[in-house]
N, CA, C and O atoms as CSV, one atom per row, in Angstrom:
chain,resi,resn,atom,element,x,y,z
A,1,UNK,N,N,129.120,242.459,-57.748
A,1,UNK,CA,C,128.780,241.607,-56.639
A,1,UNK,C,C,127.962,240.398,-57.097
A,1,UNK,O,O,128.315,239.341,-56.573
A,2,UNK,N,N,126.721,240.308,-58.152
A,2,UNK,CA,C,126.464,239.637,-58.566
A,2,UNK,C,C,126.831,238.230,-59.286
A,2,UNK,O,O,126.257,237.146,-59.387
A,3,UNK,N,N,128.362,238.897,-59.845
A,3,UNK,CA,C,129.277,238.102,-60.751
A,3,UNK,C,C,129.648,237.259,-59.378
A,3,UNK,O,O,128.942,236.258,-59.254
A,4,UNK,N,N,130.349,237.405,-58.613
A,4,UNK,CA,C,130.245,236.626,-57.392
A,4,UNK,C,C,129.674,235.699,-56.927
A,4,UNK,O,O,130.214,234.592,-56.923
A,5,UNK,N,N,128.537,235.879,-56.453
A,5,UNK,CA,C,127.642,235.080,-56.159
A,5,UNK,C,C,127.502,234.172,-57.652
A,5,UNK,O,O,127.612,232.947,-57.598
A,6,UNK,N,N,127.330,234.653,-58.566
A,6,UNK,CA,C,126.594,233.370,-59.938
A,6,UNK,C,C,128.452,232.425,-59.980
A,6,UNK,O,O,128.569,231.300,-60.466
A,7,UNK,N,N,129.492,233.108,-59.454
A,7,UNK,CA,C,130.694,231.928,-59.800
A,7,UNK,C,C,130.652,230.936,-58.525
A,7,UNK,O,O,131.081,229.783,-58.507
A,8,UNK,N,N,130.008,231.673,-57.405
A,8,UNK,CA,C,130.268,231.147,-56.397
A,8,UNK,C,C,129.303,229.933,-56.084
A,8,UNK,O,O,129.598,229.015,-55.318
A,9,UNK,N,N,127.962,230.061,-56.862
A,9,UNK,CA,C,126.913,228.985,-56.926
A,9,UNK,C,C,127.414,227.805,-58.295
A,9,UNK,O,O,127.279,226.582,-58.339
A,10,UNK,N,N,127.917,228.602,-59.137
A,10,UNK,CA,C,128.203,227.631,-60.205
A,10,UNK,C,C,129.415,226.673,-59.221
A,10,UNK,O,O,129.041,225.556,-58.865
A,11,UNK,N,N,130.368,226.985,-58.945
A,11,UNK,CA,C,131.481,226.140,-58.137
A,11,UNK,C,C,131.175,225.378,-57.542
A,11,UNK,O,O,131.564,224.210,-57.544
A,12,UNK,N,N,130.013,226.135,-56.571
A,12,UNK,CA,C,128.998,224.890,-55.921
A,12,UNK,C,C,128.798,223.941,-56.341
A,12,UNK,O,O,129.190,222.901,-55.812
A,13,UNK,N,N,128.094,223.985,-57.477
A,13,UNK,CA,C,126.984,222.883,-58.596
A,13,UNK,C,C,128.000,222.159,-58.636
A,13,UNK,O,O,128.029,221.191,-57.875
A,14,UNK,N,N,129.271,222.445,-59.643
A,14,UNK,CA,C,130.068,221.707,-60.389
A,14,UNK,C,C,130.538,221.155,-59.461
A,14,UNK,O,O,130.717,219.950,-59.637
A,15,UNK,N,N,130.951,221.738,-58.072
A,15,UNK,CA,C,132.079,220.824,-56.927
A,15,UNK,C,C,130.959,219.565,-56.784
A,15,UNK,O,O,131.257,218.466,-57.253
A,16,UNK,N,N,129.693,219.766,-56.135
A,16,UNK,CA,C,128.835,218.772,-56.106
A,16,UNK,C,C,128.530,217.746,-57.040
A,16,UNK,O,O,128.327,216.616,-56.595
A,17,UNK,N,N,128.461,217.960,-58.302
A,17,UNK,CA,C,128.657,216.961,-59.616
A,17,UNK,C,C,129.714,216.097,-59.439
A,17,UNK,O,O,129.782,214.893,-59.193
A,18,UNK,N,N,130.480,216.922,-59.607
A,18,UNK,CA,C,131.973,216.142,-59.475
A,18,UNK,C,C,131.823,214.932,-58.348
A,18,UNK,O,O,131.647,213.752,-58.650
A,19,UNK,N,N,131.896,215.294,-57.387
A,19,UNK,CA,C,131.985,214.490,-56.279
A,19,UNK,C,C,131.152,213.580,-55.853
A,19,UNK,O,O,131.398,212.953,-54.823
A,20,UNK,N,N,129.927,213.348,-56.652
A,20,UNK,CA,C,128.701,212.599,-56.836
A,20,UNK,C,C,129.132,211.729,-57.619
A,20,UNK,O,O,129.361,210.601,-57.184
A,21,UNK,N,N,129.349,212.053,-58.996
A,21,UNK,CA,C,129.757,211.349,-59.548
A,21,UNK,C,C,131.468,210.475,-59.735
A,21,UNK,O,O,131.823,209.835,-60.725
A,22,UNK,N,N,132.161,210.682,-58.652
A,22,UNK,CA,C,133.371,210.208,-57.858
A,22,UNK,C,C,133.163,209.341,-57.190
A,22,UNK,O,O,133.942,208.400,-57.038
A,23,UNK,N,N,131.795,209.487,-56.503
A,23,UNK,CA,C,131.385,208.489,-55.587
A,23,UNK,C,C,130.151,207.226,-56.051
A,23,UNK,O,O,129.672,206.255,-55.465
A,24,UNK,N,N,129.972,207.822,-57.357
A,24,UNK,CA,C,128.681,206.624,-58.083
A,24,UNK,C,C,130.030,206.165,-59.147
A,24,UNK,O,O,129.711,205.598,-60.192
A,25,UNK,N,N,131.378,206.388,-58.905
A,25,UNK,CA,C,132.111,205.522,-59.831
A,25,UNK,C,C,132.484,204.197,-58.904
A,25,UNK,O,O,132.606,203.021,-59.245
A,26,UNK,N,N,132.631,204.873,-57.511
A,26,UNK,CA,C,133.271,204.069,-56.264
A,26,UNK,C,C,132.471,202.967,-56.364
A,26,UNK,O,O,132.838,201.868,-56.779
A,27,UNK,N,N,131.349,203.267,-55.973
A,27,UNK,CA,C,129.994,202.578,-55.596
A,27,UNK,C,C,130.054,201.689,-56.747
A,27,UNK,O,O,130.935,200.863,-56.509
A,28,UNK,N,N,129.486,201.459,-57.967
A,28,UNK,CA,C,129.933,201.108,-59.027
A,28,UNK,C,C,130.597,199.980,-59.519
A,28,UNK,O,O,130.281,199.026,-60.231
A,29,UNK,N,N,132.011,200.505,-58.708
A,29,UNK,CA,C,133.208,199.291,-59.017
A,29,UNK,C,C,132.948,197.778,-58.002
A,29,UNK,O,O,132.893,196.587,-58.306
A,30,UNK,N,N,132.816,198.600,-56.548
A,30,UNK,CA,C,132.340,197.463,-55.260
A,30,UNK,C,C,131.048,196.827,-56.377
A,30,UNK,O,O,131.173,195.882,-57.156
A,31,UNK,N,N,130.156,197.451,-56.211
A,31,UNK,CA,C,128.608,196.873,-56.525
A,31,UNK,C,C,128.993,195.121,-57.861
A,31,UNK,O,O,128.531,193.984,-57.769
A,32,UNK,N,N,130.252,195.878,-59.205
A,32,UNK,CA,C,130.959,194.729,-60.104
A,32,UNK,C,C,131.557,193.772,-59.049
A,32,UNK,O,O,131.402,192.552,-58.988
A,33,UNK,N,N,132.219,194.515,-58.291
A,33,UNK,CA,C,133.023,193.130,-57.408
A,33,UNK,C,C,131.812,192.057,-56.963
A,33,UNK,O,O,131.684,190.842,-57.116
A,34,UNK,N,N,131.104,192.946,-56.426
A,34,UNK,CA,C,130.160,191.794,-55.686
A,34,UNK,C,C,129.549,190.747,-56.213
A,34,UNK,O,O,129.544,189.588,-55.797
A,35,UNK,N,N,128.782,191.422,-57.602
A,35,UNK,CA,C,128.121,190.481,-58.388
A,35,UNK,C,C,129.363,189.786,-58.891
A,35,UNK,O,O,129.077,188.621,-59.166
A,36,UNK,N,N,130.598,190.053,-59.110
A,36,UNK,CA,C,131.072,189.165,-59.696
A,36,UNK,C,C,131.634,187.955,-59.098
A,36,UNK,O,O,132.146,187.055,-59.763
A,37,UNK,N,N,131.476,187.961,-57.238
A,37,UNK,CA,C,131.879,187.156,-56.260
A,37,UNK,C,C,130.530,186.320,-56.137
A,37,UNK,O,O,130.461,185.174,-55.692
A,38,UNK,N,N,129.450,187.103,-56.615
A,38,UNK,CA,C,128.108,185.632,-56.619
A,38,UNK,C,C,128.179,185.016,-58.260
A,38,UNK,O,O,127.690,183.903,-58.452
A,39,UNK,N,N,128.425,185.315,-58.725
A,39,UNK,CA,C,128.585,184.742,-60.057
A,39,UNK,C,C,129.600,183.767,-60.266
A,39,UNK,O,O,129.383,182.755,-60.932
A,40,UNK,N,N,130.811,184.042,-59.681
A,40,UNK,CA,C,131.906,182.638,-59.611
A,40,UNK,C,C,130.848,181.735,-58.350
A,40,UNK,O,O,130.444,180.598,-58.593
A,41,UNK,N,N,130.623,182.227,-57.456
A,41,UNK,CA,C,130.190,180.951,-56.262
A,41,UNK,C,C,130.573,179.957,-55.724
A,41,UNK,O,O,129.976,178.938,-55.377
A,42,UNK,N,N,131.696,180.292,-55.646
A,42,UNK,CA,C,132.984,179.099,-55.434
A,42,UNK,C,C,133.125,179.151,-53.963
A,42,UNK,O,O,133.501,178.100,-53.444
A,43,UNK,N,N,132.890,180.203,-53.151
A,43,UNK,CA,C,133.108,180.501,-51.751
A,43,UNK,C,C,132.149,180.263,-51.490
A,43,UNK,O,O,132.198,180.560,-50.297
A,44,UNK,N,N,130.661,179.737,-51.740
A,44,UNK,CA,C,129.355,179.129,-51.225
A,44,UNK,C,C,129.317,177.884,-50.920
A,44,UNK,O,O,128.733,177.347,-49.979
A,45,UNK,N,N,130.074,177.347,-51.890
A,45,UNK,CA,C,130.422,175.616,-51.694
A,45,UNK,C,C,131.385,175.058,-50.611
A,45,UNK,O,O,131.447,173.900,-50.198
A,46,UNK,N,N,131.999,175.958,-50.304
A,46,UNK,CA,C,133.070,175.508,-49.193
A,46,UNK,C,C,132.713,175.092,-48.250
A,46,UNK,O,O,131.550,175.494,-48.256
A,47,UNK,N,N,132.923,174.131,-46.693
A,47,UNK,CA,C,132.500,174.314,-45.965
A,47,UNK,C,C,133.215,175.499,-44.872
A,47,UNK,O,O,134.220,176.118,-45.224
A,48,UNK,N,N,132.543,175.736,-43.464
A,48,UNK,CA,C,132.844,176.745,-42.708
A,48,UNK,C,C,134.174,175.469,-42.419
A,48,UNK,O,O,134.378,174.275,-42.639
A,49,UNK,N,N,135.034,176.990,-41.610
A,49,UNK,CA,C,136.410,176.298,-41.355
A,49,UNK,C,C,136.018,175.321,-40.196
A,49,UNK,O,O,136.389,174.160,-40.369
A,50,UNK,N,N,135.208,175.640,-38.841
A,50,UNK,CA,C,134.800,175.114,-38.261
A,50,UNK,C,C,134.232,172.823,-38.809
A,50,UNK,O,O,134.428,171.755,-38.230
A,51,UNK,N,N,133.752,173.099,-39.738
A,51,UNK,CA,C,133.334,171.616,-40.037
A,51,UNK,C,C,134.520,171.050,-40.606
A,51,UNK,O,O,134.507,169.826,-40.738
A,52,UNK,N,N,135.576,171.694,-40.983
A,52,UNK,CA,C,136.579,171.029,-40.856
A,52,UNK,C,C,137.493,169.393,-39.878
A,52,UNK,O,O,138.099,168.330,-40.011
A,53,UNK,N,N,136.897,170.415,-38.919
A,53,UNK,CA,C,137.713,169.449,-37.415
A,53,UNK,C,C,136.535,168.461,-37.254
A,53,UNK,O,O,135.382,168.623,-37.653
A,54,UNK,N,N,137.105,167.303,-36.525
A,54,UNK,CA,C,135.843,166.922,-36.205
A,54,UNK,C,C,135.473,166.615,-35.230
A,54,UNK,O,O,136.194,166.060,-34.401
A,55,UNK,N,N,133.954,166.949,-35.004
A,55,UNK,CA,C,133.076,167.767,-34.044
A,55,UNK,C,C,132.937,166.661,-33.584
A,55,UNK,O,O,132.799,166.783,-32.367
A,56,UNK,N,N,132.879,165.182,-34.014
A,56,UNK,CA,C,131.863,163.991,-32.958
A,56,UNK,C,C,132.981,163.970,-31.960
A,56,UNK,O,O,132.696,164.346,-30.823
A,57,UNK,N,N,134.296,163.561,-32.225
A,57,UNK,CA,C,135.407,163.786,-31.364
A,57,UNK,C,C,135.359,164.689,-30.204
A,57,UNK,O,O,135.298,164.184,-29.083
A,58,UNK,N,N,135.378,165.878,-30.335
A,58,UNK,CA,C,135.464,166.865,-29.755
A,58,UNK,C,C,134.272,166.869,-28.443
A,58,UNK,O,O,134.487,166.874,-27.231
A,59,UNK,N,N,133.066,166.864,-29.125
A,59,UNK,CA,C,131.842,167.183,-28.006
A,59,UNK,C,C,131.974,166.720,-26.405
A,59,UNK,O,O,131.939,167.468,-25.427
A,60,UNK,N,N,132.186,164.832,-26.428
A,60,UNK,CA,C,132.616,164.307,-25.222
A,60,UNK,C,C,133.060,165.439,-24.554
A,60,UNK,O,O,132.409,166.147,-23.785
A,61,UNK,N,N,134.642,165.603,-25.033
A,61,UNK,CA,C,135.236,165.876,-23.772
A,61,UNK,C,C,134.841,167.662,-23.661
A,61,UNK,O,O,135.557,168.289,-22.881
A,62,UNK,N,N,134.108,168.193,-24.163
A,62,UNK,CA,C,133.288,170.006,-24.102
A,62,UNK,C,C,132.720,169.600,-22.750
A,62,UNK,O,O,132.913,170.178,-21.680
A,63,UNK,N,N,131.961,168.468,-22.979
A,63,UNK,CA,C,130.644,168.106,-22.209
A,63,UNK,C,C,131.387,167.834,-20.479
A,63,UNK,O,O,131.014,168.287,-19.397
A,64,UNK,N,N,132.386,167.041,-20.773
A,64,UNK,CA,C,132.997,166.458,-19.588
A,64,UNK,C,C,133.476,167.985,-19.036
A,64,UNK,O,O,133.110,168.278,-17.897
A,65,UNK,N,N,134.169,168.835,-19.688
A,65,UNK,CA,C,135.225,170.042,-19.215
A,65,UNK,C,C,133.995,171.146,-19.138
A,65,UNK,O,O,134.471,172.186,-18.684
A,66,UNK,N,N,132.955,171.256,-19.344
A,66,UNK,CA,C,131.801,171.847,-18.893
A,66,UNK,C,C,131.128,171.315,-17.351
A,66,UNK,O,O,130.875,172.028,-16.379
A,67,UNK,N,N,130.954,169.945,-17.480
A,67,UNK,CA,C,130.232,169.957,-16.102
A,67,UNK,C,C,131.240,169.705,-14.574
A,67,UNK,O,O,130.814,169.396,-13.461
A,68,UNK,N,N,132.710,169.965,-15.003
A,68,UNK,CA,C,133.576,169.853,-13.878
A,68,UNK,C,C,133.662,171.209,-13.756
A,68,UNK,O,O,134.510,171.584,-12.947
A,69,UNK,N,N,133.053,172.037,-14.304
A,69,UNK,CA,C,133.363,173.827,-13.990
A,69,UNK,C,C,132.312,174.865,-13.314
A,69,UNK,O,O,132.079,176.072,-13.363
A,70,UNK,N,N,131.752,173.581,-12.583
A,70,UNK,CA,C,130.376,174.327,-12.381
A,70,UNK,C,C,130.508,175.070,-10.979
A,70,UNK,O,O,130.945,174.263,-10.159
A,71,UNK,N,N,130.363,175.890,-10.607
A,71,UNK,CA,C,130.332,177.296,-9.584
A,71,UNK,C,C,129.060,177.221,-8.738
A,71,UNK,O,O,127.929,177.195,-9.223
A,72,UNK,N,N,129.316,177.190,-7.547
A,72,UNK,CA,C,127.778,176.808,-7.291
A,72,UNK,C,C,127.878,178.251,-5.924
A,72,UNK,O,O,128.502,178.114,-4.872
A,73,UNK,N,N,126.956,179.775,-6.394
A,73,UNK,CA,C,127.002,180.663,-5.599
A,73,UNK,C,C,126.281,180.565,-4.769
A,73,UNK,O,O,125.156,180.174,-5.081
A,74,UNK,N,N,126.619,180.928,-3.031
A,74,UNK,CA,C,125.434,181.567,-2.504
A,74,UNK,C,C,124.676,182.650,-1.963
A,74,UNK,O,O,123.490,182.491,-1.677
């Protein structure tokens, strides 16, 4: 009965090793990606897609199609 229990705790250990270290390989690989996405820094320089268009254009008529929508409850 003993023999039991000592295979059944060792299986334990080892299943837990294993799978720790499965998951600090995972962790690991992301953690390289990342640093290696601040290290190029090429996607910092971009602007947002938004500043693309342009905004002086645009505002007027927000402003105009905003204050013709106004709801007045009572």
């Amino acid at each position: 009965m003993w023999m039991w229990i000592v295979i059944g705790l060792g299986s334990f250990l080892g299943l837990s090793l294993l799978v720790g270290f499965v998951l600090a390989r995972i962790l690991g690989t992301i953690g390289l990606q990342i640093s290696e996405m601040h290290e190029r820094e090429d996607w910092t320089n971009l602007p947002p897609a938004r500043a693309l268009k342009d905004v002086e254009e645009q505002q007027p008529d927000e402003v105009e199609a905003k204050a013709s929508r106004v709801v007045r409850l009572r």
